[in-house]
C-alpha distance (Angstrom), angle and dihedral (degrees) to the residues before:
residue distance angle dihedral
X1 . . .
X2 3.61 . .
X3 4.00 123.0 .
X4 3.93 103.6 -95.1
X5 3.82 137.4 -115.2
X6 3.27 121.5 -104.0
X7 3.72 97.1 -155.9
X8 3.50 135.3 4.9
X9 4.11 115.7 -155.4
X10 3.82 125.6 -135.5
X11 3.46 117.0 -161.3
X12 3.86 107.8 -162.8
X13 3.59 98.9 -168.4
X14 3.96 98.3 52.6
X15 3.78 87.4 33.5
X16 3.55 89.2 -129.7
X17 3.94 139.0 133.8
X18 3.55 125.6 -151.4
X19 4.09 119.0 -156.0
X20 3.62 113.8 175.5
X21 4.10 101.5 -46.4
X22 3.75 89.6 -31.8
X23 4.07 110.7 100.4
X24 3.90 117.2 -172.2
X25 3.75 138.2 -175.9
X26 3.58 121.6 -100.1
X27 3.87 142.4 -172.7
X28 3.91 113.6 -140.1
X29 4.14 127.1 -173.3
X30 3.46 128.5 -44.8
X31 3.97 85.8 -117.5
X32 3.63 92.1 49.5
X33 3.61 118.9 -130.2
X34 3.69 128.7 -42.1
X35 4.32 137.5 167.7
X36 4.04 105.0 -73.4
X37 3.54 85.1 -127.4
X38 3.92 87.8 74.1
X39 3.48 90.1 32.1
X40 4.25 105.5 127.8
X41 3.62 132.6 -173.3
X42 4.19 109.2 -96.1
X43 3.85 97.7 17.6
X44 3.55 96.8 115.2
X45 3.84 86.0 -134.6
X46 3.83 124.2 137.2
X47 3.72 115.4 -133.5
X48 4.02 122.6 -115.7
X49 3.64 112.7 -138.2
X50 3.97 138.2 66.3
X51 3.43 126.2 -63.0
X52 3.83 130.4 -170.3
X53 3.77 110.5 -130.8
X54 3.94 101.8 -120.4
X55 3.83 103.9 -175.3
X56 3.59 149.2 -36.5
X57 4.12 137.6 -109.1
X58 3.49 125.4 -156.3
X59 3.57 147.3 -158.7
X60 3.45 114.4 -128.9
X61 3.50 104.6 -170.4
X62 3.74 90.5 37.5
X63 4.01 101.6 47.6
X64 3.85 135.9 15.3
X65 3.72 116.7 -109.9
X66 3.81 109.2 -61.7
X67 4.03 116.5 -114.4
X68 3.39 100.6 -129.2
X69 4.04 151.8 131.0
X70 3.87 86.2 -134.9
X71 3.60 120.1 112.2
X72 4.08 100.7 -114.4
X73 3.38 144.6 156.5
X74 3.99 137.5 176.2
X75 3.10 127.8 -67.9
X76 3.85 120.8 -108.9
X77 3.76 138.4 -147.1
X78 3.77 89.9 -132.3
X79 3.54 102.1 44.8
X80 3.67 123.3 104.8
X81 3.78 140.6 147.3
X82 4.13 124.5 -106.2
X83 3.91 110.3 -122.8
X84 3.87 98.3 169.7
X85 3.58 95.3 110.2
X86 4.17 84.2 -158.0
X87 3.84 86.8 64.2
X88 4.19 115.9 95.9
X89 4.58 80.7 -136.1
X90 3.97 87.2 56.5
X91 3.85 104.3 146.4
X92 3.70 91.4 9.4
X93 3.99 134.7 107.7
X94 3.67 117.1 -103.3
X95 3.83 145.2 157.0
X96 3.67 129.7 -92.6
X97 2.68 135.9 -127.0
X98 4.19 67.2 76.3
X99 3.97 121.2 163.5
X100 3.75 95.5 -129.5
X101 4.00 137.7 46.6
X102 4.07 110.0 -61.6
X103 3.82 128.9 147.0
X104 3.75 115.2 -122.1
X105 3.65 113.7 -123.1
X106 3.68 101.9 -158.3
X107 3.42 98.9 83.0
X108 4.53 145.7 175.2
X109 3.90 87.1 -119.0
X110 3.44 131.0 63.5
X111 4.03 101.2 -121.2
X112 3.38 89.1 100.6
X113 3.58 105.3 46.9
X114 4.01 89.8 103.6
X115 3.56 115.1 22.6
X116 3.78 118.6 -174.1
X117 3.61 111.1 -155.1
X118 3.86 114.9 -145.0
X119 3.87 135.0 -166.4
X120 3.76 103.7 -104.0
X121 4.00 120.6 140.1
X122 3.93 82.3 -22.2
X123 4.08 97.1 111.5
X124 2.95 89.2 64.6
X125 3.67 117.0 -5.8
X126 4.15 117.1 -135.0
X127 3.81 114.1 -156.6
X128 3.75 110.0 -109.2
X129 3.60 99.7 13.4
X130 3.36 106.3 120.1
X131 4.61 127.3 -72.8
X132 3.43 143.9 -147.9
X133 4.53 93.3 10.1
X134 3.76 90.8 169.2
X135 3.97 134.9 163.5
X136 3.56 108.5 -118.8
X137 3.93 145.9 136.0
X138 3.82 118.0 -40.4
X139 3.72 118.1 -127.6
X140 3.89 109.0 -105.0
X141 3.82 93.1 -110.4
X142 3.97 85.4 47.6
X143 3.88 94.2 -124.9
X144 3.72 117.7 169.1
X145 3.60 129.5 -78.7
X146 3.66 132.9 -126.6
X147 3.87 86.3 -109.8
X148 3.21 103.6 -49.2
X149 3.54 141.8 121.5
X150 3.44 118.0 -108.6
X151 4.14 145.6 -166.4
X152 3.61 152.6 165.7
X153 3.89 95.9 -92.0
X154 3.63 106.8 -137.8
X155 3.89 79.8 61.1
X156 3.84 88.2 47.9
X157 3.97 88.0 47.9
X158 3.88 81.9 53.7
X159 3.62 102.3 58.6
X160 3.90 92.5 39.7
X161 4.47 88.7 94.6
X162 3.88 87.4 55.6
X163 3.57 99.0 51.4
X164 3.99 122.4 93.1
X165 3.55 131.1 159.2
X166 3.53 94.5 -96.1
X167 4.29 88.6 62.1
X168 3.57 107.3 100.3
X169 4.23 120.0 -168.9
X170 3.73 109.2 -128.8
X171 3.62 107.0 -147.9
X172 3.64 114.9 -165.6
């Protein structure tokens, strides 16, 4: 395995992301990007700043196990992640069925099919301020996220032996 990137830079403007030499294409939030400290939950925005890249989810009938230094493990049909910021699991994975609001991350498209999990407002979670800002799989017509990061996953797939937890994205 190769040695691994310490940081990985987003550029929200050019909607690009730069690993190493390689630069990519990327899809950001539907409210484009704004300073995590104004970061909310729902505003579609994607949240300047630098986040450590925690751990990975995967697919399993979708891709084959990831080669990686990340922490992962595969994807399930239960699984989702609580975004009722009222809810003590706010910002945190859980399993439907689930008593409060959470998205379900086994989904009919394919933007889920990796899902990078990244450090924001997990250490320590603040009600309201934003969940589950992941990098993922872009949608095939590359339409904005909810705040996300997103790209072409065979590109995604491609980064996956660089990444460690000591990467962080730079989102700026």
């Amino acid at each position: 395995m190769q040695s691994a990137i310490k940081t990985v830079e987003v550029d929200t403007s050019a909607r690009t992301l730069r690993a190493g030499w390689r630069e990519f294409r990327i899809a950001i939030g539907k409210g484009g990007a704004k300073p995590a400290a104004e970061k909310r939950e729902g505003d579609g925005a994607t949240p300047l700043g630098r986040w450590q890249v925690e751990g990975l989810l995967v697919r399993p009938d979708r891709m084959p196990a990831p080669q990686t230094t990340l922490p992962w493990r595969w994807l399930r049909p239960w699984d989702g992640w609580c975004d009722d910021s009222a809810d003590p699991a706010y910002n945190s994975p859980v399993s439907h069925p689930y008593p409060a609001s959470a998205e379900r991350l086994w989904r009919d498209d394919h933007a889920y099919d990796l899902i990078v999990i990244l450090s924001h407002n997990r250490h320590p979670v603040i009600a309201g301020a934003g969940s589950a800002v992941f990098w993922h799989v872009a949608q095939p017509d590359w339409r904005p996220t909810e705040g996300c990061i997103a790209m072409e996953a065979g590109e995604l797939q491609s980064l996956l032996p660089l990444l460690s937890p000591q990467t962080a994205l730079d989102i700026g």
